[in-house]
C-alpha positions as CSV (number, residue, x, y, z in Angstrom):
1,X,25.7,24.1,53.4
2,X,22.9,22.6,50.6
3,X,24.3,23.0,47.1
4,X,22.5,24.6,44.4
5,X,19.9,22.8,41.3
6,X,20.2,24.7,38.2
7,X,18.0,23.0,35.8
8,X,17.9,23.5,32.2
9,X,14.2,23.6,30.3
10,X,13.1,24.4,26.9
11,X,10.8,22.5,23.9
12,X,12.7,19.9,22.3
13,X,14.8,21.8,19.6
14,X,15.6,24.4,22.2
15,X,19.5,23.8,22.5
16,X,19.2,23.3,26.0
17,X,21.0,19.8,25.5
18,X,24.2,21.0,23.5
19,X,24.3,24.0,26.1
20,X,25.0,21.0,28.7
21,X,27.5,19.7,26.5
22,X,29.3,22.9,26.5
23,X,28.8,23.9,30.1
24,X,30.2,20.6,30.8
25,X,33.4,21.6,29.2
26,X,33.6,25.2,29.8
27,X,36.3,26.0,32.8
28,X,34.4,29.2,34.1
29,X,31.7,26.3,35.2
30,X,33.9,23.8,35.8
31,X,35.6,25.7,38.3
32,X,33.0,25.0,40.4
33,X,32.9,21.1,40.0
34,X,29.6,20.8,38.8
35,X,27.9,17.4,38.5
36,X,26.1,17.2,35.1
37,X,23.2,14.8,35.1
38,X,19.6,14.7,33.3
39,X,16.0,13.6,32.2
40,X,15.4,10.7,31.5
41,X,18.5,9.6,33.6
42,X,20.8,7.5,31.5
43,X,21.7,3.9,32.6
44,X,19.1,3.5,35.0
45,X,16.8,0.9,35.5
46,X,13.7,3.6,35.6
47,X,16.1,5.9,33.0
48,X,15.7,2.5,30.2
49,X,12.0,1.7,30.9
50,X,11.3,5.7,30.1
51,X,13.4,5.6,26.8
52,X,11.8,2.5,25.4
53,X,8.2,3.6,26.5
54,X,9.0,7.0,24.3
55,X,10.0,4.5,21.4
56,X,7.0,3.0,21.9
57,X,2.8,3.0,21.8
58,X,2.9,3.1,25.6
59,X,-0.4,4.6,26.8
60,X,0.4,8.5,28.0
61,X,-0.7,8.1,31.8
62,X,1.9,4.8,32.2
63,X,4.4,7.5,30.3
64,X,4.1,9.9,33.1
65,X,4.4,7.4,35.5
66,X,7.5,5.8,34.1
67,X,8.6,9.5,33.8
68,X,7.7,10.2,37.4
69,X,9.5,7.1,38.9
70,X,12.5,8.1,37.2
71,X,12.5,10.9,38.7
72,X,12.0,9.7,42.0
73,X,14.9,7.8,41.6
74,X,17.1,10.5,40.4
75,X,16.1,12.8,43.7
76,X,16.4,10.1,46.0
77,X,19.6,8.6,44.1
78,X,22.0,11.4,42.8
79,X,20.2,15.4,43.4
80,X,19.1,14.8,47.0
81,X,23.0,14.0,47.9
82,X,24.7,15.5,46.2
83,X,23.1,19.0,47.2
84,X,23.4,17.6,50.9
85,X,27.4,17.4,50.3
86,X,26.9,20.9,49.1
87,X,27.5,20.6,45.5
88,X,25.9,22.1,42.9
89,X,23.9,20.1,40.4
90,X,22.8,21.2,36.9
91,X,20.4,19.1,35.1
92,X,19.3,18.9,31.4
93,X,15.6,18.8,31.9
94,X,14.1,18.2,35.1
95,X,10.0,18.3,36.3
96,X,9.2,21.1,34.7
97,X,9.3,19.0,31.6
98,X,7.3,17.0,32.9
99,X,4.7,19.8,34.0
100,X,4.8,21.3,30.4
101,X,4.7,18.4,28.2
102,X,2.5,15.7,29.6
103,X,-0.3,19.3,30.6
104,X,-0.3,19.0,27.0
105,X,-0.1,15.1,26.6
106,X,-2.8,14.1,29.3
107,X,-5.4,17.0,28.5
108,X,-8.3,15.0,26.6
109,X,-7.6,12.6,29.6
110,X,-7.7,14.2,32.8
111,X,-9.0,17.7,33.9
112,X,-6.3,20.1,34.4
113,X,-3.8,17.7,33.7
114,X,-1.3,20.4,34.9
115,X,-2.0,20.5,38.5
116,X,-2.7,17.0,38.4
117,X,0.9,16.3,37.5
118,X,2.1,19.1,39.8
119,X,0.5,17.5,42.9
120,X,1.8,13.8,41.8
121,X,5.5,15.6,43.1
122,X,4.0,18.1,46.1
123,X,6.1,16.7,48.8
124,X,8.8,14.9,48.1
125,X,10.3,16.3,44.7
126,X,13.3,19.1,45.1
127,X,12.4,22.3,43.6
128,X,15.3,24.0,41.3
129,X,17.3,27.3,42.7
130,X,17.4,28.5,39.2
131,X,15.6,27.0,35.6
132,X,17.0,28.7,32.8
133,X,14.4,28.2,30.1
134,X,15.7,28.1,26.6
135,X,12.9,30.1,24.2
136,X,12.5,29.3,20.8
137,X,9.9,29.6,18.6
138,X,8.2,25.9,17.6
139,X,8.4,26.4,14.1
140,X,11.9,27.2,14.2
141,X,12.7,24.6,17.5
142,X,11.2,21.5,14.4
143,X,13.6,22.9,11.5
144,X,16.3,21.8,14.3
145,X,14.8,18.6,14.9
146,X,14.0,17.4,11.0
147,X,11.7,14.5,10.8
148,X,12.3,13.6,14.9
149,X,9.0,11.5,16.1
150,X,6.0,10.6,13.8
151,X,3.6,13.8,13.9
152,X,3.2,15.9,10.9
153,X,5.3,19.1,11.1
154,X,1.8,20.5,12.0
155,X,1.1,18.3,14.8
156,X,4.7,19.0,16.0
157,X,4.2,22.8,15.7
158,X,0.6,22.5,17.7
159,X,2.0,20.0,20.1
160,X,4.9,22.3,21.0
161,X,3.4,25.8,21.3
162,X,0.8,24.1,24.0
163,X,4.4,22.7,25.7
164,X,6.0,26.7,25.5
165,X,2.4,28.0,26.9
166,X,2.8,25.6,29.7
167,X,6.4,26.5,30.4
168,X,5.8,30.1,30.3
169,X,3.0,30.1,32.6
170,X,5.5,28.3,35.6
171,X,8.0,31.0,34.2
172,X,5.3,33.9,35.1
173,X,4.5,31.4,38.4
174,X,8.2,31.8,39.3
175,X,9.8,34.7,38.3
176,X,12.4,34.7,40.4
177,X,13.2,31.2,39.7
178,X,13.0,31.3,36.3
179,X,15.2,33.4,33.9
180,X,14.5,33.3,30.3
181,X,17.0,32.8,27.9
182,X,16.7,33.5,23.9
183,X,17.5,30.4,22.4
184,X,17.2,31.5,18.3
185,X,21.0,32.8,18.8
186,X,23.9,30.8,17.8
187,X,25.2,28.8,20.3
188,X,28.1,30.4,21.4
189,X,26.1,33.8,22.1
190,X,23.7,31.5,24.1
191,X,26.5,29.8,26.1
192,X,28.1,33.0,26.4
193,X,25.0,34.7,28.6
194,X,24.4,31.2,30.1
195,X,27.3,30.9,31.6
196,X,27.3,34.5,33.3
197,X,23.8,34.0,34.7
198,X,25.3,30.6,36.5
199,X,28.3,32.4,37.4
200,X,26.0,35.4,39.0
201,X,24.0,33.0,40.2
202,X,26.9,30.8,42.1
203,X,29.0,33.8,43.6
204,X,25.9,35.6,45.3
């Protein structure tokens, strides 16, 4: 029996990674002997090249390349079997990322960079069971993040309400994929509900 992908979305400043970090230790999930893995993988040849290309004045289309090889490697490598030995995999950040941030990233580039991006994965990417996208509004998602990256706090604001639009529009794509979790709580009320829509999720 094929295990289950949960994947875990949101703008940066979301929460989404502590959540991980709890879920990882809470005993309700670990019950089910989850393997906890993300985007950019970590310790990866592909994983090192995206994390110094982010550090960096890489040009964006090589970015979502870097990006997308990594994520190649992460399917063929680690999701693809462990959901054939039937376990379930939760992920912090997976292609939707990708979908929502470089839509935004590549759009003076290429037209509808969205789709663009979407059909660079038609075929051979796995598509989540459930994506449990962590809302937040931008302005409050940068007081999290302090002075993270070089854009002006106006920039970021800009930069990351284009990245919610694009993650809201697959959420209204997807409905029954998606579920949409309010992120503005503290993170024990946020854990709390995650952690019964995995549960409710797992035991259907």
């Amino acid at each position: 029996m094929r295990g289950k992908l949960i994947t875990l979305e949101g703008i940066d400043g979301s929460g989404k990674s502590t959540i991980a970090k709890r879920l990882s230790k809470n005993p309700k999930i670990q019950a089910y002997s989850p393997i906890f893995t993300r985007e950019p993988t970590r310790n990866t040849l592909t994983g090192k090249a995206v994390e110094k290309a982010i550090g960096s004045n890489t040009d964006q289309l090589a970015e979502l390349f870097l990006f997308t090889a990594d994520h190649a490697e992460h399917v063929a490598k680690l999701v693809g079997p462990a959901l054939k030995s039937g376990k379930t995999v939760i992920s912090d950040r997976y292609s939707d990322s990708r979908y929502a941030y470089q839509g935004i990233t590549l759009k003076n580039r290429i037209k509808d960079p969205l789709a663009w991006v979407r059909d660079l994965h038609r075929g051979w990417t796995i598509v989540p069971d459930l994506t449990l996208l962590f809302d937040i509004s931008p302005k409050t998602a940068i007081e999290r993040c302090g002075n993270r990256g070089d854009k002006t706090k106006f920039e970021k604001i800009e930069f990351l309400a284009g990245v919610k639009d694009i993650f809201h529009t697959l959420a209204a794509e997807e409905p029954k994929r998606f579920v949409l979790i309010d992120a503005a709580r503290p993170a024990a009320e946020v854990e709390a509900e995650v952690v019964e829509i995995i549960l409710e999720f797992l035991e259907r």
